[in-house]
VOTISE-440347 format. One line per 3 residues: number of its first residue (from 1); for each residue x, y, z of C-alpha. Coordinates in steps of 0.02 Angstrom, whole numbers, plus 50000, padded with zeros to 5 digits. Example, Ala and Ser with C-alpha at 12.3 -4.5 7.8 and 13.67 -1.06 7.14 Angstrom:
1> 50615:49775:50390; 50684:49947:50357
END
This chain:
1> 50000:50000:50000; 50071:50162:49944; 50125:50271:50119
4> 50025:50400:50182; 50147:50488:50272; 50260:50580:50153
7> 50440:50516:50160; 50542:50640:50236; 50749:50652:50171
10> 50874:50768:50268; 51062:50780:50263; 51116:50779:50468
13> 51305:50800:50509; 51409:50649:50544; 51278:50491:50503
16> 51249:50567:50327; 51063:50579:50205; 50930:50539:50327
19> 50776:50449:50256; 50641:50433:50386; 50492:50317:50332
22> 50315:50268:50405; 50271:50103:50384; 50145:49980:50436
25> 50152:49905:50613; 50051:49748:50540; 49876:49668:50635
28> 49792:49830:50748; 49657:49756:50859; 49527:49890:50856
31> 49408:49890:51029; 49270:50020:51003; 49139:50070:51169
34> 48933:50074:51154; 48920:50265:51184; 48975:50309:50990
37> 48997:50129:50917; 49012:50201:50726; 49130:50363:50772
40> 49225:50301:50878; 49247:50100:50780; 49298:50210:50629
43> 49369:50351:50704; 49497:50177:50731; 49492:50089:50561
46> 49496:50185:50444; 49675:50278:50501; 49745:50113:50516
49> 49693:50067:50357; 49782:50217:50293; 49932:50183:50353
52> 49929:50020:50283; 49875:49897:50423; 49754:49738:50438
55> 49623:49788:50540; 49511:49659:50684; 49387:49771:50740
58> 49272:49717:50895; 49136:49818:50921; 49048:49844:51115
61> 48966:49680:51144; 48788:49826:51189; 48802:49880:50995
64> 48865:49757:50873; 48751:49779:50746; 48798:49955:50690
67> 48961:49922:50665; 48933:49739:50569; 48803:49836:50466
70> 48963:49955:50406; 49076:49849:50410; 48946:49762:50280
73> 48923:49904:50169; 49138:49936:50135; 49164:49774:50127
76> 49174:49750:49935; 49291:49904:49929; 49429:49808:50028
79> 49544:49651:49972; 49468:49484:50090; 49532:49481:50259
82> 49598:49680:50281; 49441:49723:50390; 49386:49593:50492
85> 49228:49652:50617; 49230:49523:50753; 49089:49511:50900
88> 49085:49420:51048; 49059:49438:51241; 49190:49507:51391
91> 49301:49366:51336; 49351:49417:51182; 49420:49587:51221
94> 49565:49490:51336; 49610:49368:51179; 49647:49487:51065
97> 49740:49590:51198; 49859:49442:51227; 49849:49375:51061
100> 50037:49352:50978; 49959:49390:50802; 49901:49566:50844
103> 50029:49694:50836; 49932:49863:50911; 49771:49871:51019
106> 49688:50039:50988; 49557:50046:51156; 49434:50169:51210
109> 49332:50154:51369; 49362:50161:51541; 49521:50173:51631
112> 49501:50057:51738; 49465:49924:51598; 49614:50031:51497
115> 49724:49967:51641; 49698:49801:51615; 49709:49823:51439
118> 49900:49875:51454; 49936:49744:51582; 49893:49586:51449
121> 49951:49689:51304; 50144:49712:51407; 50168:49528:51394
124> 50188:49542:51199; 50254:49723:51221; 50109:49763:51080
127> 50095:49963:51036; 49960:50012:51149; 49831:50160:51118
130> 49718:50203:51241; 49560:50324:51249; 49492:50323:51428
133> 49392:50422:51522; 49393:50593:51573; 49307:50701:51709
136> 49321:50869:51605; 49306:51034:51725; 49250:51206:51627
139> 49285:51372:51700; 49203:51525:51687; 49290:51687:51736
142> 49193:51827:51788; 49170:51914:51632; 49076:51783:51555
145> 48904:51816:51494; 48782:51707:51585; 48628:51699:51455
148> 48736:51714:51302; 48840:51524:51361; 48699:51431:51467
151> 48632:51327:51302; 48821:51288:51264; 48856:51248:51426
154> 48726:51110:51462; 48740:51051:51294; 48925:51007:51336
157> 48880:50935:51495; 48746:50823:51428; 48783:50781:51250
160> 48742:50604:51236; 48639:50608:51394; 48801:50642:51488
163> 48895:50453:51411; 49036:50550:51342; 49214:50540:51412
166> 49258:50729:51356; 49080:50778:51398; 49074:50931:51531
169> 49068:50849:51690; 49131:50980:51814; 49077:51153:51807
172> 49182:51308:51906; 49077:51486:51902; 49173:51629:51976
175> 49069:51707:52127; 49021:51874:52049; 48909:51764:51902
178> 48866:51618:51981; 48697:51651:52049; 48669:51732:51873
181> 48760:51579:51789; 48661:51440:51877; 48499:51522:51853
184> 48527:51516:51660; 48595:51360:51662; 48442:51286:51778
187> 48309:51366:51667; 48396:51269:51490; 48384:51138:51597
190> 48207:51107:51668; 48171:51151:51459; 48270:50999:51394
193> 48141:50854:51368; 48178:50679:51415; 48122:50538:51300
196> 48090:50445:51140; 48231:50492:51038; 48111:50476:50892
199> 48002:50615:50952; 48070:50783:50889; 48047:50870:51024
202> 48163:50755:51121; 48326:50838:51179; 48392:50687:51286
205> 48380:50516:51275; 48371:50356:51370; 48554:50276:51469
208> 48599:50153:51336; 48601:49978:51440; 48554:49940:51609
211> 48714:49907:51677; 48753:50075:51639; 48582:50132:51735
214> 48613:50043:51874; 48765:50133:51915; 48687:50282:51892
217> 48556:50235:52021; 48697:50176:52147; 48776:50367:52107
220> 48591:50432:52143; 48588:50340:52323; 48774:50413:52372
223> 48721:50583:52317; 48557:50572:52432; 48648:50518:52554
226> 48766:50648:52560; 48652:50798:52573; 48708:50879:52434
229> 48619:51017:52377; 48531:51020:52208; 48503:51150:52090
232> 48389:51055:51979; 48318:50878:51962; 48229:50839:51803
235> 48085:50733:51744; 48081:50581:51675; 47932:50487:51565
238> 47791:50463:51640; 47764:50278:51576; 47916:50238:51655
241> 47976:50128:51542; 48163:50129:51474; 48328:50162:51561
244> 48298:50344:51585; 48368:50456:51709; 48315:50630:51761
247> 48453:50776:51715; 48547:50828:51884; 48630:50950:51952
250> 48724:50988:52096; 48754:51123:52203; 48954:51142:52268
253> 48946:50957:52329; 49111:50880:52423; 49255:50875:52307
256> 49336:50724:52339; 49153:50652:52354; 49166:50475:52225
259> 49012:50544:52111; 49119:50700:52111; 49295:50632:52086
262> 49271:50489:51968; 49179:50490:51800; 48992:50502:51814
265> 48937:50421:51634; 48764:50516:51620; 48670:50652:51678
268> 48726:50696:51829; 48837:50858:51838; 48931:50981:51983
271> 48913:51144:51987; 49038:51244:52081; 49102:51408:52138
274> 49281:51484:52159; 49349:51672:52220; 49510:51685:52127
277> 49574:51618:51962; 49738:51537:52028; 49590:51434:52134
280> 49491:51408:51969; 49661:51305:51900; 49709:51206:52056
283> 49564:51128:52097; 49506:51071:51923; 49671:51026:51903
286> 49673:50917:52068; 49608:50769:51974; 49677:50582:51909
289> 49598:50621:51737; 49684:50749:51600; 49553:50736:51444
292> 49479:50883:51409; 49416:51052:51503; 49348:51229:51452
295> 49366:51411:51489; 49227:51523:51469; 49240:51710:51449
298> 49280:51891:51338; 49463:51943:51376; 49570:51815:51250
301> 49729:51848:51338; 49646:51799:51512; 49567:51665:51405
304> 49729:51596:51344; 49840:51609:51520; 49698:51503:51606
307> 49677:51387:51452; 49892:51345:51445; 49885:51318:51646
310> 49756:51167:51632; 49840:50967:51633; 49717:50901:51508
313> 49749:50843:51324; 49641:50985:51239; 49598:51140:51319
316> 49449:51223:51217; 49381:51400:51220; 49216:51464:51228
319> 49171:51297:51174; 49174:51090:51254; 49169:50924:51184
322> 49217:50979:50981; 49306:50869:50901; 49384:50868:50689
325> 49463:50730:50633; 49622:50847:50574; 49662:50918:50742
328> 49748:50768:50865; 49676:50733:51000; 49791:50672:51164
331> 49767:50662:51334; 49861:50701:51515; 49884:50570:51668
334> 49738:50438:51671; 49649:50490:51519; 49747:50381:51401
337> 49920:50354:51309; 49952:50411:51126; 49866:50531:50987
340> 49688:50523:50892; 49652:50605:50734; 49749:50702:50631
343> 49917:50647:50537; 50004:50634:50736; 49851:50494:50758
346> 49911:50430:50579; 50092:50411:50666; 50007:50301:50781
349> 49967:50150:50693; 50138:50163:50608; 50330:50115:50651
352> 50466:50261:50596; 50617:50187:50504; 50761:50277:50493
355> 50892:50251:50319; 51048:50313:50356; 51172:50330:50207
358> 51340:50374:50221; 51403:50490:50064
END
């Protein structure tokens, strides 16, 4: 397969004309979550493709079909055997992790399952990618206008009913705007419809399995427990049927709470308040997880010192959760190891060779 990472040729004193290649690592085993089965099985694939890899793709064993069904439809426009979609149950994840044929494992998911994907992978010292989960903070400085980001705000926090690893999942308000800030945010809130996603006026949907739910429920119990305060508890169907589960939020709950300080996978969000902006770094910072975060405000230098002071693989502005398949994507401490998207993501699923000839 022709490369798709240009050669690159450079003289370099004393070892001579450098030619440094990308080529092929050979088998990438491709293990794709439920939340975004298609983006994120593809998001996979089709870069190691590019580079010039065979492919075994397992899909979550909650949505197979999706992926078999477009797996299905490009099959004809590959040679036999370069894409192989594979299904199975919590067994099959481990075999191709260990396996001796597979050269790279490409994960995304939790980090707790990440860790154990490392530890079988290390015993074949396989290249390891890993996507795991984040527990993204956003901070708004004072200058922020509190009507003209509330819609952007909750739609950041609860974009896929909350099952999103770079979703918005801890929210900092400085004290001058917060009263302001939650009130706009409460009011999108108690707006945003819970249902069928095949009703239009749906805004979120269902938890996707009931495993998922369940934890959910467990978080539900801790929180009441607690006494935390909420700012806003949804509704739910009426018919109460289907794994749905009201939009929450939470009013400056403990910090080192568990529903606080590990990843809550749906709609359950905190809601903070700070004094001073050195605060508005350290504690957001004071986390295991380094995906994503936010700052929301006006002055672009302000904007900019905050943004370069946060430990998290993208830092986005005015903004939470976008992703483009040209711009990499990376991630700090327990959010994962290596590069998606763009040509560093390319890199990923490829070994460098270096030709050194002497002149």
């Amino acid at each position: 397969m022709k490369e798709s990472i240009p050669e690159i040729e450079q003289e370099v004193t004393h070892i001579g004309h450098i030619f440094k290649r990308y080529t092929p690592i050979g088998v990438v085993g491709a293990i794709s979550p439920w939340n975004l089965p298609v983006i994120l099985s593809f998001a996979k694939a089709l870069p190691a493709l590019l580079a010039g890899n065979i492919v075994v793709l397992k899909p979550s064993p909650f949505t197979p079909l999706t992926v078999l069904r477009i797996s299905d439809y490009i099959r004809d426009l590959l040679p036999p055997g370069v894409l192989n979609t594979v299904t199975g149950g919590d067994e099959l994840g481990p075999w191709m992790t260990s396996h001796p044929g597979i050269d790279h494992i490409s994960f995304t998911g939790s980090t707790e399952t990440g860790k154990c994907v490392l530890a079988s992978a290390s015993a074949t010292l396989k290249h390891v990618g890993l996507e795991l989960g984040g527990n993204d903070p956003g901070i708004v400085l004072a200058d922020a206008d509190p009507n003209a980001i509330a819609q952007d705000l909750f739609n950041s926090m609860f974009l896929l009913s909350g099952q999103g690893c770079i979703c918005l999942k801890r929210l900092y308000i400085h004290e001058d705007i917060y009263a302001a800030a939650t009130d706009a945010l409460v009011a999108v809130a108690r707006s945003a419809r819970v249902g069928n996603g095949l009703d239009p006026n749906t805004v979120l949907g269902p938890v996707q399995n009931h495993l998922q739910y369940q934890r959910l429920q467990s978080a539900w119990e801790e929180i009441t427990k607690s006494g935390a305060t909420l700012l806003c508890r949804g509704d739910v169907p009426a018919n109460g049927t289907g794994f749905f589960f009201p939009v929450t939020l939470l009013a400056n709950p403990p910090e080192d709470a568990s529903f606080v300080a590990h990843e809550i996978f749906g709609p359950i969000r905190s809601v903070f308040t700070y004094t001073t902006v050195d605060e508005a770094i350290r504690r957001p910072n004071n986390t295991s997880y380094g995906l994503g975060a936010s700052v929301w405000g006006k002055n672009a230098d302000e904007l900019q010192r905050v943004a370069r002071q946060i430990e998290a693989g993208t830092v986005w502005i005015n903004q939470h959760a976008i992703r483009n398949p040209f711009v990499p994507a990376a991630a700090y401490k327990n959010s994962g190891i290596g590069v998606e998207f763009g040509e560093e993501g390319l890199r990923e699923f490829c070994h460098i060779q270096v030709i050194a000839a002497k002149q």
